[in-house]
C-alpha positions as CSV (number, residue, x, y, z in Angstrom):
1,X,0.0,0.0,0.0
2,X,1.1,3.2,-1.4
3,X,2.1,5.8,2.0
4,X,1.4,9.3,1.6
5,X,4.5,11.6,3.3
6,X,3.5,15.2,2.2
7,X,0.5,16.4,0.4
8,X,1.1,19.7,-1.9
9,X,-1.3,23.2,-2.1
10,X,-0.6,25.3,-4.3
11,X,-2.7,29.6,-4.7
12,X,-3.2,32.2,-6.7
13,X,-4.1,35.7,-5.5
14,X,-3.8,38.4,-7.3
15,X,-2.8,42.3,-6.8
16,X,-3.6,43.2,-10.1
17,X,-4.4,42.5,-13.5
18,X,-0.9,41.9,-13.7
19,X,1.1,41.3,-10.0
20,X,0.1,37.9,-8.6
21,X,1.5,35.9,-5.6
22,X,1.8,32.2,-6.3
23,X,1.9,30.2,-2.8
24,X,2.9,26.6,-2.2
25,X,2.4,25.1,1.0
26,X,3.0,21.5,1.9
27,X,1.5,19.7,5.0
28,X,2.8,15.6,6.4
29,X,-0.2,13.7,6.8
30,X,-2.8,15.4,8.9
31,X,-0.5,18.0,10.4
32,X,-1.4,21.9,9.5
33,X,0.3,23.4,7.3
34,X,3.7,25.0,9.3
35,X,4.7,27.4,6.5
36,X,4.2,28.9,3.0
37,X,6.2,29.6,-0.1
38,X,5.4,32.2,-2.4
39,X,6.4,33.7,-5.8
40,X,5.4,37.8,-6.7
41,X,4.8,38.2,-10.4
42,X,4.7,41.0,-12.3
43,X,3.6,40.6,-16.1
44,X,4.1,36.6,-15.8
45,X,7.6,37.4,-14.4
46,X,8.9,36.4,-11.2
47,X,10.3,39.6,-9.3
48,X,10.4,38.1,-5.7
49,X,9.7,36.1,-3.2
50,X,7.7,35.9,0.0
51,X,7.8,33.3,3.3
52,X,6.5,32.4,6.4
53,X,6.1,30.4,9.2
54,X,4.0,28.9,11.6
55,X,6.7,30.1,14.3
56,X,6.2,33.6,13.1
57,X,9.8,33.5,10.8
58,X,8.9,35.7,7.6
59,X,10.6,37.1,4.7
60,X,10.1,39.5,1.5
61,X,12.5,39.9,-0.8
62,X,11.9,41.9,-4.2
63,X,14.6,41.4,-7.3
64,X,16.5,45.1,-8.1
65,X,14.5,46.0,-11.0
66,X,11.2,44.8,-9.8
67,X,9.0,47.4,-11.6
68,X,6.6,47.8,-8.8
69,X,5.8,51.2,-7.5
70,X,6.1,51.5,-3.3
71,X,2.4,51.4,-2.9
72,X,2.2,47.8,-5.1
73,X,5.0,46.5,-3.0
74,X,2.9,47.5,0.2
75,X,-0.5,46.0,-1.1
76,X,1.8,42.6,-2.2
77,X,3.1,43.1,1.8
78,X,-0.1,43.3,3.2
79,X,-2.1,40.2,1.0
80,X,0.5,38.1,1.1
81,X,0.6,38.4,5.6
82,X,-3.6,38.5,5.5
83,X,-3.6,35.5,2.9
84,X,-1.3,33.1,5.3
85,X,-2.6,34.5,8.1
86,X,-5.3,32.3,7.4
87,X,-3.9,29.4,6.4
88,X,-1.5,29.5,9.7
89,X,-4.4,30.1,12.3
């Protein structure tokens, strides 16, 4: 019989019409899921990254030419921190 070690989730939100966060989470068998991986997009390309954890660890990174204007970069901020806030609790 086949054993299943970690089950994949993968989400969309999006910003925009164009800046999207892509999230992966993965959870071992009926444990909650402990922490989230996410890409920012902007026009279909990847311009950073965002994690965090159960144990409150969290980073935000943006590439140097990211093309997002400060008030995009606070409204990627803020959905991506409500968005796993809820898959955390």
């Amino acid at each position: 019989m086949i054993q299943i070690k970690a089950t994949n989730s993968t989400a969309v939100s999006k910003v925009t019409a164009d800046i999207k966060i892509k999230y992966r989470m993965s959870t071992r068998g009926t444990e909650a899921v402990k922490d989230v991986i996410a890409e920012i997009s902007n026009d279909e390309t990847v311009v950073g990254f965002f994690n965090i954890s159960k144990n409150g660890v969290t980073g935000f990174s943006l590439h140097e030419n990211h093309g997002l204007t400060p008030e995009e970069v606070k409204q990627v901020f803020q959905i991506a921190i409500d968005d796993c806030s809820e898959v955390l609790k």
